[in-house]
C-alpha positions in Angstrom: 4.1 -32.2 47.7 3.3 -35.7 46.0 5.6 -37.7 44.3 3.4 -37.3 41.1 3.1 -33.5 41.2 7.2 -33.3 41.9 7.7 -35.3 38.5 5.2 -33.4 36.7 6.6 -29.8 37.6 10.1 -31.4 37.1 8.9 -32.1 33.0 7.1 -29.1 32.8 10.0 -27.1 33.8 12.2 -29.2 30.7 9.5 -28.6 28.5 9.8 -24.6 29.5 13.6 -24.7 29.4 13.4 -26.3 26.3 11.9 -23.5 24.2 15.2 -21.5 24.8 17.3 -23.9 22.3 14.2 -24.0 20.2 13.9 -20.4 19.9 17.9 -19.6 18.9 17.3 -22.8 16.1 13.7 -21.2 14.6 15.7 -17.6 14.5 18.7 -19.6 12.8 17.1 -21.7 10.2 14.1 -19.4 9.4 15.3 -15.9 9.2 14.8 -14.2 6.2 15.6 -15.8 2.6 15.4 -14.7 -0.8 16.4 -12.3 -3.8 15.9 -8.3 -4.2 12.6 -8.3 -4.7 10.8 -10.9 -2.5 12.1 -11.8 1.3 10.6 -14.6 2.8 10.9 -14.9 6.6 9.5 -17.6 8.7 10.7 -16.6 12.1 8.8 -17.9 15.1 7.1 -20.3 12.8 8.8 -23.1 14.9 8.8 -21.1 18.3 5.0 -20.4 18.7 4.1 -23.8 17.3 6.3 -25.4 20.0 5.1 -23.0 22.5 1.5 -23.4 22.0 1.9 -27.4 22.0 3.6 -27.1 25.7 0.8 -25.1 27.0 -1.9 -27.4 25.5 0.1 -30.3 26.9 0.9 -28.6 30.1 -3.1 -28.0 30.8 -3.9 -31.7 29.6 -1.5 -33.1 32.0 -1.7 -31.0 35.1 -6.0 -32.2 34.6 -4.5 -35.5 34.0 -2.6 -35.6 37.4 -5.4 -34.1 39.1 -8.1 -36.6 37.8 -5.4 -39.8 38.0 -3.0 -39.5 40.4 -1.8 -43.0 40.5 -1.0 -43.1 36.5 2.2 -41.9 36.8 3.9 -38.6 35.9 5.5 -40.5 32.9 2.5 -42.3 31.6 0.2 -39.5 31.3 2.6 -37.3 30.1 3.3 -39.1 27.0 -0.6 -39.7 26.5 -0.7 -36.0 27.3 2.1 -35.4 24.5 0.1 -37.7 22.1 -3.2 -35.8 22.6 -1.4 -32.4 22.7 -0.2 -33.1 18.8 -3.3 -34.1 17.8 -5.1 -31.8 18.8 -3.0 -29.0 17.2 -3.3 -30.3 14.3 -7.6 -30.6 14.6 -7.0 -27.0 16.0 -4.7 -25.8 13.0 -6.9 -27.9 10.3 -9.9 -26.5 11.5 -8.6 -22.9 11.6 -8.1 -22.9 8.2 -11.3 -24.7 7.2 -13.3 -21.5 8.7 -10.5 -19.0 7.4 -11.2 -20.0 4.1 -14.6 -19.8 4.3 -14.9 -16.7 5.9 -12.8 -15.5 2.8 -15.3 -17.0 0.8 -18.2 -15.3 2.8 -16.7 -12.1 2.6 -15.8 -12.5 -1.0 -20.1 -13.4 -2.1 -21.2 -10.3 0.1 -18.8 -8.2 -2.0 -20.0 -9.6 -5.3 -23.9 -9.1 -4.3 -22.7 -5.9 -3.2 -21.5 -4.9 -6.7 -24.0 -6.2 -8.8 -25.8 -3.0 -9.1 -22.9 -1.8 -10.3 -22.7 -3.6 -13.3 -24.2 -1.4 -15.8 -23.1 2.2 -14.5 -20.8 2.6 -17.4 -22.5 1.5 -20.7 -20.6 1.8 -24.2 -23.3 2.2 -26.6 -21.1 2.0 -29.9 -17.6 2.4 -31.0 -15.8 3.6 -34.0 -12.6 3.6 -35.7 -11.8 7.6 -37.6 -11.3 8.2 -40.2 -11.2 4.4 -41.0 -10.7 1.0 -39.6 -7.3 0.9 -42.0 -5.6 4.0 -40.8 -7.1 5.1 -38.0 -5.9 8.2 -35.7 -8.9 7.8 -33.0 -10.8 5.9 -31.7 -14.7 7.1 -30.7 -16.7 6.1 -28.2 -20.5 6.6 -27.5 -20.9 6.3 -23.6 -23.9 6.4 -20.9 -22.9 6.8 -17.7 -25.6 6.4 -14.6 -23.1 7.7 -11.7 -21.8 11.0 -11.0 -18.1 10.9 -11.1 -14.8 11.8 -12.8 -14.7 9.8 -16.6 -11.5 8.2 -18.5 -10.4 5.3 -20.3 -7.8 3.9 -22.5 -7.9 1.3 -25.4 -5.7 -1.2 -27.1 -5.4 -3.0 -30.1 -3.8 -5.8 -30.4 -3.0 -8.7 -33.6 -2.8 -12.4 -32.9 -0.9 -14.6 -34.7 -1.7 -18.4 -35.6 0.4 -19.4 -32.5 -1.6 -17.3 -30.1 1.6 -14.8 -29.6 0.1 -10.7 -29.5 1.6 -7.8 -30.8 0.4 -4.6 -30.2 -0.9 -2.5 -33.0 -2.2 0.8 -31.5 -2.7 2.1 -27.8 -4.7 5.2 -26.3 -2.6 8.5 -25.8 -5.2 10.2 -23.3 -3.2 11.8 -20.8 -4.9 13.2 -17.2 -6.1 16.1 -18.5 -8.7 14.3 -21.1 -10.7 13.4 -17.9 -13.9 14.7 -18.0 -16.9 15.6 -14.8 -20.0 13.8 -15.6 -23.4 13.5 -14.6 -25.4 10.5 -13.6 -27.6 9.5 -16.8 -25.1 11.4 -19.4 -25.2 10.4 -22.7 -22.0 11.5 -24.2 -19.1 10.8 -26.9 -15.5 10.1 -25.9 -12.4 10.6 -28.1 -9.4 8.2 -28.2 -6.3 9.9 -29.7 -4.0 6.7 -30.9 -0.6 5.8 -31.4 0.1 3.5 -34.1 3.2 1.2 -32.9 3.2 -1.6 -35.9 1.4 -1.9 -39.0 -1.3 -4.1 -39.0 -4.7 -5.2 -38.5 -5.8 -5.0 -34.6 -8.4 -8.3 -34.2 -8.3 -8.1 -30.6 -9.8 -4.5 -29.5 -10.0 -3.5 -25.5 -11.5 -0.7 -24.4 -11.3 0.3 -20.7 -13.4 2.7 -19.4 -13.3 4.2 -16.0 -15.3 6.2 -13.2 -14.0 7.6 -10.8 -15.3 9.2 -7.3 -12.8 11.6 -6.4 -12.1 14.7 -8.0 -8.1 13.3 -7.8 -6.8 10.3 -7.7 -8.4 6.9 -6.2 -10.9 6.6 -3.8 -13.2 3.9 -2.7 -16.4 3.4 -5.3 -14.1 3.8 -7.9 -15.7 1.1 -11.2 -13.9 0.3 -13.9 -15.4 -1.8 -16.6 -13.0 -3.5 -19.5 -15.2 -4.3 -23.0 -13.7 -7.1 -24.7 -14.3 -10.0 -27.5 -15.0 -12.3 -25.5 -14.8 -11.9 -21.4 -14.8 -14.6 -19.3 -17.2 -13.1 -16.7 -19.1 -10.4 -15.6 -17.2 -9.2 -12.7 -13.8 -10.4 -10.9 -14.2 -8.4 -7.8 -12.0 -5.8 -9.2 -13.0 -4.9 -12.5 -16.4 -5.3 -14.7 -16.1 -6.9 -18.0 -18.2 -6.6 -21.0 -18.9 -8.2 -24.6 -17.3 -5.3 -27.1 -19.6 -4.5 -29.9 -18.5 -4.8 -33.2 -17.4 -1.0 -35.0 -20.1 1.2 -36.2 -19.2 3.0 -39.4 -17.8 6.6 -38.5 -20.1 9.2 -38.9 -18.6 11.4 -42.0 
């Protein structure tokens, strides 16, 4: 065997040995962290980086030695070392450059994919009962254009000069207030309320729901949030739209 090659198994070898020190520190100094409710834990973070820059070092180098024999074991591996580093990095950099934008990719296919969506649930009108100033319901005049399981809830809140909230009245529709509809349904909707302060509510939400399943969840599921004033159409999660103002009750 060359003098070169010796050398170069000879530092290879270190650089193995090497990850069994390493691997004791990354399970010391990274295990988990934190309180009761969140544990962070790093372990390996330092192993499998070290790892990985050995093997890209050790397959730069052993070319190295192949193509330049009379460099020296020493001299290429610290050019080898230099490379290695770099390289990582590019690697690392550019991994996350594409990660993000497949995220991104993913996330525009799922927001063309909704669109259609956006106007399966439309509220027609609204209405305090008996009366905005003591009300005990609020109804809802709905059009649905899916089949599917229908609920909702609604909140009312008061907002002071200082842009603090305080709830006035909530929704007390329980499970069983869930109703089957029909795609194209033109129905109204009753929510019982419970009056927690006195007041004026000047921030209304009503959040209505369809669901696929006869129970629970399921995939398909839209819920679409009426409000003053949304900031957009659609999050990815939920649809939002602009909450008309109260139609007088119908006596």
């Amino acid at each position: 065997m060359k003098p070169v090659w010796r050398k170069h198994l000879i530092i290879c070898l270190v650089l193995g040995l090497l990850a069994i020190p390493i691997y004791f520190l990354d399970q010391a100094f990274l295990g988990p962290s934190g309180g009761n409710w969140i544990t962070l834990d790093f372990r390996g973070l330092i192993f499998w980086t070290y790892i990985t820059l050995v093997a890209i070092h050790v397959t730069l180098s052993s070319i190295a030695v192949l193509l330049f024999p009379k460099s020296g074991a020493l001299r290429i591996h610290f050019g080898s070392m230099v490379l290695s580093v770099i390289l990582l990095i590019t690697g690392v950099a550019a991994y996350g450059k594409l990660r993000r934008l497949a995220i991104s990719n993913d996330y525009q296919a799922l927001m063309v994919s909704r669109r259609p969506l956006m106007n399966v649930i439309e509220l027609k009108e609204w209405s305090y009962f008996p009366d905005e100033s003591h009300p005990t319901d609020i109804r809802v005049s709905v059009v649905v254009h899916q089949t599917g399981r229908f609920a909702g809830n609604v909140t009312g809140e008061q907002t002071d000069p200082s842009g603090s909230s305080t709830t006035i009245f909530e929704s007390t529709n329980g499970p069983e207030s869930q109703r089957e509809v029909r795609g194209g349904e033109a129905f109204t909707y009753v929510f019982p309320l419970k009056v927690l302060t006195a007041g004026r509510a000047d921030n209304v939400r009503i959040t209505l729901y369809l669901f696929k399943a006869p129970s629970g969840p399921a995939a398909g599921d839209i819920t679409k949030v009426f409000m003053n004033s949304p900031q957009q159409d659609d999050d990815g999660e939920f649809f939002y739209g602009v909450l008309p103002a109260p139609s007088q009750p119908v006596k």
